[in-house]
C-alpha positions as CSV (number, residue, x, y, z in Angstrom):
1,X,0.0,0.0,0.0
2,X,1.1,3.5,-0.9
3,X,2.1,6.0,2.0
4,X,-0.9,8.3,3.0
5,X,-0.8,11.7,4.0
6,X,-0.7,11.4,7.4
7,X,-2.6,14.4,9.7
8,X,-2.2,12.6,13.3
9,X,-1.5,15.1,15.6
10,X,0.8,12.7,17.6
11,X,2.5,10.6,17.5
12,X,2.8,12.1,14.0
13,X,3.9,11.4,10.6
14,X,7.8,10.9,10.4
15,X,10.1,11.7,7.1
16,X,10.2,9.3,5.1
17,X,13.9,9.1,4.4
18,X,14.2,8.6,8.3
19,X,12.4,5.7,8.4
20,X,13.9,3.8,5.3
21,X,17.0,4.5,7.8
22,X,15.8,3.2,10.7
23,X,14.8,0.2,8.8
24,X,17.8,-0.6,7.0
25,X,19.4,-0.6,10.0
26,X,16.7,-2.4,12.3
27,X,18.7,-5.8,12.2
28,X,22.4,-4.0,12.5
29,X,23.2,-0.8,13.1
30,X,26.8,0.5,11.7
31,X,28.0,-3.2,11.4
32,X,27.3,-3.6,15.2
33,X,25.4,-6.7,14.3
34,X,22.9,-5.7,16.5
35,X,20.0,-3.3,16.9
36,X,19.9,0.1,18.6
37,X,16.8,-1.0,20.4
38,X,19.3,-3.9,21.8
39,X,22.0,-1.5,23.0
40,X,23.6,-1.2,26.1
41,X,22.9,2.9,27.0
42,X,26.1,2.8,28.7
43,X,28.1,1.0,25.8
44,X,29.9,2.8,23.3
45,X,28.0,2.7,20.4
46,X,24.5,4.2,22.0
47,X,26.8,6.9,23.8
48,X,27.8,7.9,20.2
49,X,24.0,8.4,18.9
50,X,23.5,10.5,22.0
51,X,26.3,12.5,21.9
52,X,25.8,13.5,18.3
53,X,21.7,13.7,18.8
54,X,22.5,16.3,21.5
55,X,25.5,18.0,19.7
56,X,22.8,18.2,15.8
57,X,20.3,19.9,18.6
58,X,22.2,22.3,20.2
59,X,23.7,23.1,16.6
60,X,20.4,23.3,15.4
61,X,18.3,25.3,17.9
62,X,21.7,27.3,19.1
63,X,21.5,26.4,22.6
64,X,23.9,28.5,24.8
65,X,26.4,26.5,26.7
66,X,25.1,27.7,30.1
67,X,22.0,25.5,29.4
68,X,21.5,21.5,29.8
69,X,19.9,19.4,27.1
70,X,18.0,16.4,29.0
71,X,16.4,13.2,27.3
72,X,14.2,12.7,29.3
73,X,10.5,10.6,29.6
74,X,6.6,11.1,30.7
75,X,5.6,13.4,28.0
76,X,4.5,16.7,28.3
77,X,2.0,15.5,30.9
78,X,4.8,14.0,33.5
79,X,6.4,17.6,33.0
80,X,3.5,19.6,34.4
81,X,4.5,18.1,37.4
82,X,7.6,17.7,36.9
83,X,8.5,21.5,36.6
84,X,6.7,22.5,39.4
85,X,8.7,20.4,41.7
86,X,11.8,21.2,40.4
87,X,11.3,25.1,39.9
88,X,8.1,26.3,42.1
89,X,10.2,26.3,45.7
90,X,12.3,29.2,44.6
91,X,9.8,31.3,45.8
92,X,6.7,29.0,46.2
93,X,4.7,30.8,43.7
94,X,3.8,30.5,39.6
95,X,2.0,32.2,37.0
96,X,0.4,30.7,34.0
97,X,-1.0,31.5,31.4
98,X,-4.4,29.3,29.5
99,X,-4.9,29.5,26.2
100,X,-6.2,26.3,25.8
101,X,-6.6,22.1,26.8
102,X,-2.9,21.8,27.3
103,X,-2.0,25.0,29.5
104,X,-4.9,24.6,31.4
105,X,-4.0,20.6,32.5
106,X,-0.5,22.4,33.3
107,X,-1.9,24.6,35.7
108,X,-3.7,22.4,37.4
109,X,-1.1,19.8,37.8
110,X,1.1,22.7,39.3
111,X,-1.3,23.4,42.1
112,X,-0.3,20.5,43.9
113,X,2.9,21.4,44.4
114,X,2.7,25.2,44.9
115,X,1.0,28.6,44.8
116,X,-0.4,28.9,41.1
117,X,-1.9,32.2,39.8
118,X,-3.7,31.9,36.4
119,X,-2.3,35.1,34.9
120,X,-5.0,35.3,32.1
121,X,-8.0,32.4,30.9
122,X,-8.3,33.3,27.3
123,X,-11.1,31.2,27.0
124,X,-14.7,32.8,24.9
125,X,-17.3,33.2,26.2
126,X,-15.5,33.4,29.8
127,X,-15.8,30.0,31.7
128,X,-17.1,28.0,28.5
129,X,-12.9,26.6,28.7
130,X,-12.6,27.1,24.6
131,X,-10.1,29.6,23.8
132,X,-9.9,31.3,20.4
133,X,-6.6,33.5,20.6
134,X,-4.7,35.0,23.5
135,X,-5.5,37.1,25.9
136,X,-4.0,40.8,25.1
137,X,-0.6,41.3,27.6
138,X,-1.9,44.6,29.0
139,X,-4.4,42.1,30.8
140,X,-2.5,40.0,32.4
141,X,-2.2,39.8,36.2
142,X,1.5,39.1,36.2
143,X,3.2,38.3,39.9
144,X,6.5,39.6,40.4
145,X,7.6,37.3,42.5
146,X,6.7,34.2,40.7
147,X,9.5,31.6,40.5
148,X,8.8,31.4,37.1
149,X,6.0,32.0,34.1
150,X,4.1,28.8,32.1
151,X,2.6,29.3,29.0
152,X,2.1,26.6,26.1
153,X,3.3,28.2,22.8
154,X,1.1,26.1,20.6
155,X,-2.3,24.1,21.8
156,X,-2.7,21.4,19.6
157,X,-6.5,20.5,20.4
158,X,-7.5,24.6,20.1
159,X,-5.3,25.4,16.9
160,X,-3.6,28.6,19.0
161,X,-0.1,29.1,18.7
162,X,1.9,32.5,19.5
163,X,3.7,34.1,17.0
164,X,6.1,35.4,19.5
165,X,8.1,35.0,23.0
166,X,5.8,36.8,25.6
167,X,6.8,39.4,27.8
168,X,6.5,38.5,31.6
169,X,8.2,41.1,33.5
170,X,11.4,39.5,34.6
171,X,10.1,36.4,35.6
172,X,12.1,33.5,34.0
173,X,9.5,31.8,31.2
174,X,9.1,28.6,31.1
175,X,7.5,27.0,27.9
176,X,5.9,24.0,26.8
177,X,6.9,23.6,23.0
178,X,5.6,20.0,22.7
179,X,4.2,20.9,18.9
180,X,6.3,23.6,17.7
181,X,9.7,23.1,18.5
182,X,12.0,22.6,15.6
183,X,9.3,24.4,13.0
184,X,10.9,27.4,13.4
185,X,13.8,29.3,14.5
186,X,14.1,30.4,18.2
187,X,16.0,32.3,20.9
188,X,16.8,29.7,23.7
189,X,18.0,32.6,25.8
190,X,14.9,34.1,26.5
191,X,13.8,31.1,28.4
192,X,14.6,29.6,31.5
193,X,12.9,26.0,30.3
194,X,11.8,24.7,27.6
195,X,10.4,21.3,27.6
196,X,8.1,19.0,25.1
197,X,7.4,15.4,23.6
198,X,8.9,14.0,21.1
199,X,5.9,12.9,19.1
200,X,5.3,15.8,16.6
201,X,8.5,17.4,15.2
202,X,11.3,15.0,17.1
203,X,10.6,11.7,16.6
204,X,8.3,8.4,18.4
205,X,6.9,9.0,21.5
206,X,8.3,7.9,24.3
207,X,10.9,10.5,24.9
208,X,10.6,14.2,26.1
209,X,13.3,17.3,25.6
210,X,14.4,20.0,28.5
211,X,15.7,22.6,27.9
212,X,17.1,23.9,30.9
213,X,19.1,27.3,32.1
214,X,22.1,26.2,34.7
215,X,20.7,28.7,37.4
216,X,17.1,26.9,37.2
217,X,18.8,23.8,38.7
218,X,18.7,23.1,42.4
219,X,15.9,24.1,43.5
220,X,14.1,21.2,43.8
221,X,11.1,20.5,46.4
222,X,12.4,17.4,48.9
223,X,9.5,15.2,47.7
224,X,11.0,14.9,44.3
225,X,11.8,11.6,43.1
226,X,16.3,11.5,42.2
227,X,15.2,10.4,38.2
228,X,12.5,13.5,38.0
229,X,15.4,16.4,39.5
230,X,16.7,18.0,36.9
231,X,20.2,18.5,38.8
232,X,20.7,15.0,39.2
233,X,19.7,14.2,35.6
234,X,22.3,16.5,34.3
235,X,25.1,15.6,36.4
236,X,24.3,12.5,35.2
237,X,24.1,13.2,31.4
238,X,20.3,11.8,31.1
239,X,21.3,8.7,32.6
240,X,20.4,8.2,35.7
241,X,17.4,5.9,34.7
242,X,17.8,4.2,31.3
243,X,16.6,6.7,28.9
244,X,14.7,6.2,25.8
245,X,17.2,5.0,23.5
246,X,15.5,4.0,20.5
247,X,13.9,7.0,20.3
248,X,16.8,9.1,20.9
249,X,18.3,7.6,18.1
250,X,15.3,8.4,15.7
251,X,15.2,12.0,17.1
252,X,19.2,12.2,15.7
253,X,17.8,11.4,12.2
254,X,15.3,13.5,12.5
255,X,17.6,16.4,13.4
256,X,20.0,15.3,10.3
257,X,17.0,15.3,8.1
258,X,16.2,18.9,9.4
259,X,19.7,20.2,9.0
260,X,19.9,18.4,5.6
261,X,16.8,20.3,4.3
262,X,18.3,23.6,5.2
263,X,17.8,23.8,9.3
264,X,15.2,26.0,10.9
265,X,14.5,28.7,8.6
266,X,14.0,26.8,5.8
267,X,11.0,24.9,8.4
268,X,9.7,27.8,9.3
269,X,9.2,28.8,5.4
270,X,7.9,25.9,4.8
271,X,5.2,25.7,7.3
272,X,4.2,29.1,6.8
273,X,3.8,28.1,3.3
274,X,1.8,25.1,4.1
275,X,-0.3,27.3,6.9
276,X,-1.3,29.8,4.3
277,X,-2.2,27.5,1.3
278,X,-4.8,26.1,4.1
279,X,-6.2,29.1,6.1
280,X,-6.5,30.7,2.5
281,X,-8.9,27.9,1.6
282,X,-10.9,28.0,4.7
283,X,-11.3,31.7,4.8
284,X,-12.4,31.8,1.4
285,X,-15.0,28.9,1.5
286,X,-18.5,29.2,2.6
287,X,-19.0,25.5,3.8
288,X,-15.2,25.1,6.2
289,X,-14.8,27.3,8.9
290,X,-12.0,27.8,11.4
291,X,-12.7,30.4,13.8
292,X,-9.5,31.2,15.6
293,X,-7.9,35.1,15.9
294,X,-5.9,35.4,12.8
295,X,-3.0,36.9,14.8
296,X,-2.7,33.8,16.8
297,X,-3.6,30.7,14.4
298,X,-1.5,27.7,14.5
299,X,0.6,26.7,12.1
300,X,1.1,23.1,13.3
301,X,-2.6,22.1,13.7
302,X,-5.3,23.6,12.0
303,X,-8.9,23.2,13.4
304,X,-12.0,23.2,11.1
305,X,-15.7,22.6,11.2
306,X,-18.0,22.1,8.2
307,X,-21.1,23.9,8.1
308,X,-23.1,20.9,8.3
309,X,-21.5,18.7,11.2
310,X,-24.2,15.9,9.7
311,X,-21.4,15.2,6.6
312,X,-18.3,14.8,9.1
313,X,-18.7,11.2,9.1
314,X,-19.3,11.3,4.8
315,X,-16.0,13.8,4.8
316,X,-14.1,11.1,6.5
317,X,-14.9,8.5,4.7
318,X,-14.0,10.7,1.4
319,X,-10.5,11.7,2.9
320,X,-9.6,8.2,3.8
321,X,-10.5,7.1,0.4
322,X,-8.0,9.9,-1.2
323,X,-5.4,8.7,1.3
324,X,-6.0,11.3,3.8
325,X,-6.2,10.6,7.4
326,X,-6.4,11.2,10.6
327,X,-8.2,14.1,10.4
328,X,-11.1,13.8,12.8
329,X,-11.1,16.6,15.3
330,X,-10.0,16.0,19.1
331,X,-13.0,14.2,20.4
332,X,-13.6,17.6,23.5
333,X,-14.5,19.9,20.2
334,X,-15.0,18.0,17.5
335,X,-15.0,18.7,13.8
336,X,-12.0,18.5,12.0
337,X,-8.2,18.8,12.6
338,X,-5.1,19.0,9.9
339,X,-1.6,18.5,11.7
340,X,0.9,19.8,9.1
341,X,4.3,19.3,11.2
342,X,7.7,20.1,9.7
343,X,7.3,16.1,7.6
344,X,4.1,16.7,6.1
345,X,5.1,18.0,2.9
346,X,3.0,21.0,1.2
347,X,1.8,18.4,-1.6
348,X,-0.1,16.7,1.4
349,X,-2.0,19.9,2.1
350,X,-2.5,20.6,-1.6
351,X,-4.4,16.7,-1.6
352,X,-6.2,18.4,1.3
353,X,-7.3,21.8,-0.4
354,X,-8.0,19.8,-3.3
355,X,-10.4,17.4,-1.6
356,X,-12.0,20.0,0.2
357,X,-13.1,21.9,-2.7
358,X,-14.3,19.1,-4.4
359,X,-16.0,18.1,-1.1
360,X,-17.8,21.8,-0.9
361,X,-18.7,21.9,-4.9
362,X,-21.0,18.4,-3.8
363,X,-22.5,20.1,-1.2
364,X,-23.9,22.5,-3.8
């Protein structure tokens, strides 16, 4: 069977040339006579993978040397509580910031371990827990004593993504980049931490990236479990538990393939590319609708709704049959949902328009 386009929001389509990679070497990797999956993390041959994984990263996203790079597992969702009990006791207080699903589950999570002061609820109407862009900075309640500031730079179930680093008064920012890291280029010096799965721009799941500023370390509540500290991981260069070494190993392809196809600029001109030839569609038609701010849509997953919710199941059906998938919408909002990560490539979203239109045009 022919690939398909793949829209999963994660875990989420891979390239193509990474996994004819991974498979040629499934059975023996670099004459090894074994497979990566069957690697000692300590040996020799896994310690190069990492080493070079970490080294294409840092190259990649320009990661000063007073930061740590940690391989680390649990997902976004073991972060929001793993950040709070690593960073909240520096002063016992934390602002963040909802903007949609994802932010909001942080914020709750990091109530249990601290102080937490929602900054600003972006969601429309107030209450209703659906946000359609961000709330403007000159309403924030910002606290200046806050160990540190959350926000979620792109909600994947929503479709709202910020289109730049926000301003919280001093107070380090901490950021959950789970879908948009790698798309575009950024300034790891702004942040204090920046952590996110691997399943959407990196690689399988299974395996989550912090980024980490040296003077966020130590700080630590006492309830903290040694292979969730931060400190301890570092000293111990991610291995203090076994990491996840398969998927380490596919996130190093995956950087090669990124730097190969001209790093994160050319991502980032890509996706826009890809982003536009979409939201043109949808903001032209009179049967699609996406009702997200403009100034804050989402590049990485684009949310839609057709007019008559009775045809979701028939639009299905007709994507799946084009090759297609994956495009139902998350199951708390429904309608549809396109994830266009840095592998789809634009002649997936083309398919998409195309299908779309002719979708519409039956409608008539």
């Amino acid at each position: 069977m022919p690939r398909v386009f793949n829209f999963s929001p994660g875990p989420a389509a891979l390239p193509e040339t990474v996994l004819r990679q991974a498979a040629e070497e499934m059975l023996d990797w670099q004459g090894t006579g074994m497979s990566v999956m069957e690697m000692s993390h300590r040996g020799k041959e896994f310690m190069g993978i990492f080493d070079e994984a970490e080294g294409l990263l840092r190259e990649l996203l320009g990661v000063p040397a007073n930061y740590k790079v940690l391989f680390m597992q649990g997902g976004a969702i073991g972060e929001n509580a793993i950040v709070p009990m690593n960073l909240i006791g520096r002063t016992g207080r934390a602002d963040y910031l909802i903007t949609g699903d994802w932010s909001r589950k942080s914020a709750k999570e990091a109530g249990r371990y601290g102080q937490v002061s929602v900054v600003a609820d972006s969601a429309e109407p107030p209450g209703s827990g659906r946000c359609l862009g961000i709330t403007p900075r000159a309403q924030w309640k910002l606290d200046a004593g806050a160990a540190y500031f959350h926000y979620c730079s792109n909600e994947t179930i929503g479709g709202v993504q910020f289109h730049h680093v926000p301003d919280a008064g001093g107070v380090p920012l901490v950021a959950d980049m789970s879908s948009d890291i790698l798309s575009r280029p950024l300034d790891v010096s702004r942040f204090g931490l920046i952590y996110g799965g691997a399943q959407k721009n990196i690689g399988p799941s299974g395996l989550t990236l912090v980024i980490v500023r040296d003077d966020m370390l130590g700080h630590a509540l006492p309830a903290t479990p040694d292979a969730f500290n931060y400190r301890i991981q570092a000293e111990a260069g991610s291995m203090y538990n076994t990491p996840a070494t398969y998927a380490i190993y596919i996130a190093g392809l995956v950087f090669k393939w990124i730097q190969a196809h001209g790093g994160l600029p050319a991502m980032a001109e890509r996706n826009e590319a890809k982003a536009r030839l979409l939201y043109d569609f949808l903001d032209s038609s009179r049967f699609f609708s996406n009702p997200i701010a403009r100034d804050a849509r989402s590049q990485m997953n684009v949310p839609f709704w057709l007019k008559d919710a009775g045809q979701d199941e028939a639009f299905l059906a007709g994507a799946q049959a084009r090759g297609l998938v994956q495009l139902k919408g998350h199951r708390s909002v429904g309608g549809m949902r396109a994830s266009i990560y840095n592998a789809m490539p634009i002649e997936g979203v083309q398919a998409l328009v195309a299908y779309m239109k002719d979708f519409e045009a039956s409608q008539v």
